[in-house]
PAMARDREN-201808 format. One record per residue (C-alpha): residue in one letter; x, y negated, z negated. Coordinates in steps of 0.5 Angstrom, whole numbers, plus 2048, in hexadecimal, padded with zeros to 3 digits. Layout:
// residues N
AXYZ
...
// end
This chain:
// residues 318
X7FB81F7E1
X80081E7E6
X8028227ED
X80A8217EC
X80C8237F4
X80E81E7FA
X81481E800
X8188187FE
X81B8157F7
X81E80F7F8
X82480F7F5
X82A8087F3
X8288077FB
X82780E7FE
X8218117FF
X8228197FE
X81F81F7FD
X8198207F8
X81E8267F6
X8248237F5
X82281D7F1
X8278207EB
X82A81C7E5
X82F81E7E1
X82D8227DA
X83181D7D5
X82F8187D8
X82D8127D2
X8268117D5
X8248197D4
X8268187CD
X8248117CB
X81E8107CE
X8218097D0
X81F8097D7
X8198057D9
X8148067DF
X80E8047E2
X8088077E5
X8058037EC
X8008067F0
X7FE8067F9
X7F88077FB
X7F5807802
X7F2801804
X7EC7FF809
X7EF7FC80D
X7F380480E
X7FA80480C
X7FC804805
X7FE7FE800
X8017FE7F9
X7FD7FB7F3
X8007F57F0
X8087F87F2
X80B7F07EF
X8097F17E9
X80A7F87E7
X8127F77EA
X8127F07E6
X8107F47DF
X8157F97E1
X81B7F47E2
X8187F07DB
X8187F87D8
X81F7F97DA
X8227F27D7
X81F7F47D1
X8237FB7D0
X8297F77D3
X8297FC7D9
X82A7F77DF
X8277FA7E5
X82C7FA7EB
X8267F77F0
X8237F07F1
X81B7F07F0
X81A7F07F8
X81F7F67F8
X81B7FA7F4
X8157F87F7
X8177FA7FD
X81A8017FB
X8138027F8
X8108027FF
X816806802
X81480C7FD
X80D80B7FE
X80D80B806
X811811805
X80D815801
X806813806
X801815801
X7FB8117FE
X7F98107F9
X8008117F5
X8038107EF
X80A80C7F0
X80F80C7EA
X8148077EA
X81A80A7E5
X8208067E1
X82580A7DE
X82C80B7DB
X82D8127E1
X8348137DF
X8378177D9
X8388117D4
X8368157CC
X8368107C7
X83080D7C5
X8328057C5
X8368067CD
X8358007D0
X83A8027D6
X8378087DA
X8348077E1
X82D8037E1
X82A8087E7
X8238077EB
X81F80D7ED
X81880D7F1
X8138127F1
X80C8127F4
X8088187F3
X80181A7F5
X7FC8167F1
X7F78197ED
X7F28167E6
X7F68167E0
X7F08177DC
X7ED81C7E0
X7E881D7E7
X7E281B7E3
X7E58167DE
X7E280F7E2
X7DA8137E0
X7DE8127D8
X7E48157D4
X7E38177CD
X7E98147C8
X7EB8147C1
X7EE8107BD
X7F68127BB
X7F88147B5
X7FF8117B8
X7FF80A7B8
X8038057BD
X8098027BB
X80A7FA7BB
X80E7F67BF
X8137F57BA
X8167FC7B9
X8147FE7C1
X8147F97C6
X80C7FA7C9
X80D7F57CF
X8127FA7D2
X8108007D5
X8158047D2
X81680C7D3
X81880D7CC
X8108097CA
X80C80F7CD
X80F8137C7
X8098107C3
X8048117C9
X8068197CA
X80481A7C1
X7FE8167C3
X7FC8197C9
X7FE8217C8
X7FA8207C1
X7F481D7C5
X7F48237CA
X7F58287C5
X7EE8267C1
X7EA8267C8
X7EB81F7CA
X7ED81C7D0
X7F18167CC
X7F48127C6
X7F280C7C4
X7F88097C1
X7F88037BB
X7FC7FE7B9
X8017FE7B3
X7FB7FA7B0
X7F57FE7B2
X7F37FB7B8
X7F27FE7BE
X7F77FD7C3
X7F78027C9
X7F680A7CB
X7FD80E7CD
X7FE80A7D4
X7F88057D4
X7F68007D2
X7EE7FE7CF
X7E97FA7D0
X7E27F97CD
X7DB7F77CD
X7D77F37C9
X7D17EF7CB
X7D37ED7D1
X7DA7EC7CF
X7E17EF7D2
X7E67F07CB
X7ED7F37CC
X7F27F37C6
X7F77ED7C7
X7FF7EE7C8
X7FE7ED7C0
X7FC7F47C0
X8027F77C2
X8017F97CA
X8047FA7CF
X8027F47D4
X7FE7F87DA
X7FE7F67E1
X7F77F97E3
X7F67F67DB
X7F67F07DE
X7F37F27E4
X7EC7F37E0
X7ED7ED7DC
X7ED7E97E3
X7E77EE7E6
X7E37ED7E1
X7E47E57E0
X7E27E57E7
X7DC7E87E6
X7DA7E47E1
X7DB7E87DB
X7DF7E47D5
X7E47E77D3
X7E87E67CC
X7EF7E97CA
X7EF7EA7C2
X7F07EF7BD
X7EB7F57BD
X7E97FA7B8
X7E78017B8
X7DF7FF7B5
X7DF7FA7BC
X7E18007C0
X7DC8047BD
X7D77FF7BE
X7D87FD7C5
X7D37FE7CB
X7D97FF7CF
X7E08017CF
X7E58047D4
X7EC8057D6
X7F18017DA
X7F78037DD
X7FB8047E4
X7FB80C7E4
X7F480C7E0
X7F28067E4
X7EA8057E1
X7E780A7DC
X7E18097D7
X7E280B7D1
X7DA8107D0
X7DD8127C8
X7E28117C3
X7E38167BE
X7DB8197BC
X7D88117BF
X7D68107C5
X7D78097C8
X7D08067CA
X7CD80A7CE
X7D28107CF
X7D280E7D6
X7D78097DA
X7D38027D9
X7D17FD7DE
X7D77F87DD
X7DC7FD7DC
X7D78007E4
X7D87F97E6
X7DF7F87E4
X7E27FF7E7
X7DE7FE7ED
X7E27F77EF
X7E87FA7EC
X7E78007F2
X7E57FA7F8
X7EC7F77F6
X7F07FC7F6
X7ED7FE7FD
X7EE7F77FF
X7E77F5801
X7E87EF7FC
X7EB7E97FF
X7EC7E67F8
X7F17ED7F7
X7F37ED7FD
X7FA7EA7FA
X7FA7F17F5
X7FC7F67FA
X8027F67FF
X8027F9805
X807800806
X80B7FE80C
X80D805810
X81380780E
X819804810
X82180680F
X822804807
X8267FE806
X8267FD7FF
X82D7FF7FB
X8307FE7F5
X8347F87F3
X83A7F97F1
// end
């Protein structure tokens, strides 16, 4: 769960008080769902100061999400880039949450309006685990009785408000039979993803991931893992998997921005191997914790550095 406080909002290139963060009750977003957004982490670093993980990417995904939904975002990359750092240094708080928001913020009723204003809004809160303090010691999961949509009907490469409607029935099912996540299938019975993770496996050695066949939303820390784990050696293979190859797995594990890297101890009433993080997914978490903390030349390109904050210079394109 997530602490929602902070000072500053960033706003269509204002920075304004935490409190006064308003938008209006008819507004086309709130009814539709159609609003996309990101989750970007900061983290302190080695060196002192803090560093956002792997900002181009996450603003890239939030550009290619709007162009889905036809929402055109009034600022060029390098200007969300930078309103990111502005909001992050205003809030000075490590580890922290930021939520990059992509809205129709004015009254605009009707569910095929094209023509209200496309506004931009920042946040960056306290950071806390998303599956809970313990979950890196494992978290416990069932499959979902909701599955994920296809890509036909919902886009999955776009990080789209309205998506997370599905997450929010799998998740709150999960939470209320005691378990700590959902486990999502694709429309065909293969594994795609948890409520705002993706999943990896382990078998024999070998790293598995569902493919973009699966119907996932492309994660950044999803690719992150793949990298780590490549690097150290460990092959890695996309493909379709089955409920029986997660059940019978020496491994598994979350991976996700907010959820970062969580092993996966049960599913349902199985334990996954030996009902303790196992050693791939040990190796692999601890190089994901020296990236993030910049002790990894080879990753030292996944963070930028927090400027202090400066005057915001950042506005809206007519």
């Amino acid at each position: 769960m997530m602490a929602a406080n902070g000072k500053k909002i960033w706003m269509d290139g204002h920075l304004v008080n935490f409190a006064d963060a308003h938008v209006h009750v008819l507004s086309h977003t709130l009814h539709y769902g159609v609003g996309l957004f990101e989750g970007i982490r900061a983290y302190p670093t080695a060196e002192g100061g803090a560093a956002v993980f792997r900002l181009p990417e996450h603003v890239q995904r939030l550009i290619t999400s709007a162009k889905f939904y036809h929402m055109p975002i009034p600022y060029s990359q390098s200007e969300i880039e930078e309103a990111i750092l502005q909001t992050q240094a205003a809030n000075d708080v490590v580890p922290s949450y930021i939520r990059p928001l992509v809205y129709r913020g004015e009254p605009a009723l009707g569910v095929k309006n094209l023509q209200g204003k496309v506004s931009l809004a920042i946040a960056a809160i306290p950071a806390k685990k998303y599956l809970g303090e313990g979950s890196e010691s494992g978290v416990r999961a069932k499959i979902s009785p909701f599955r994920k949509p296809h890509s036909d009907a919902i886009p999955s490469f776009a990080k789209s408000a309205g998506n997370y409607i599905n997450s929010y029935l799998a998740g709150a099912d999960a939470m209320k039979e005691g378990y700590d996540e959902a486990i999502l299938l694709d429309q065909n019975g293969y594994l795609a993803e948890g409520t705002g993770e993706n999943i990896f496996l382990v078998r024999n050695g070998t790293v598995y991931t569902p493919g973009l066949e699966a119907d996932i939303l492309v994660g950044i820390t999803r690719d992150s893992v793949i990298r780590i784990a490549t690097d150290l050696g460990f092959p890695v293979v996309q493909k379709l998997l089955s409920v029986n190859e997660l059940l019978s797995a020496d491994e598994a594990f979350f991976t996700g921005t907010y959820a970062e890297i969580a092993p996966i101890k049960v599913v349902g009433s199985y334990s996954i191997g030996a009902g303790t993080p196992g050693p791939i997914t040990r190796k692999i978490l601890t190089m994901f914790r020296r990236a993030l903390a910049g002790e990894e030349p080879k990753y030292k390109s996944w963070l930028t550095p927090v400027p202090a904050l400066a005057r915001p210079t950042v506005r809206a394109r007519n």
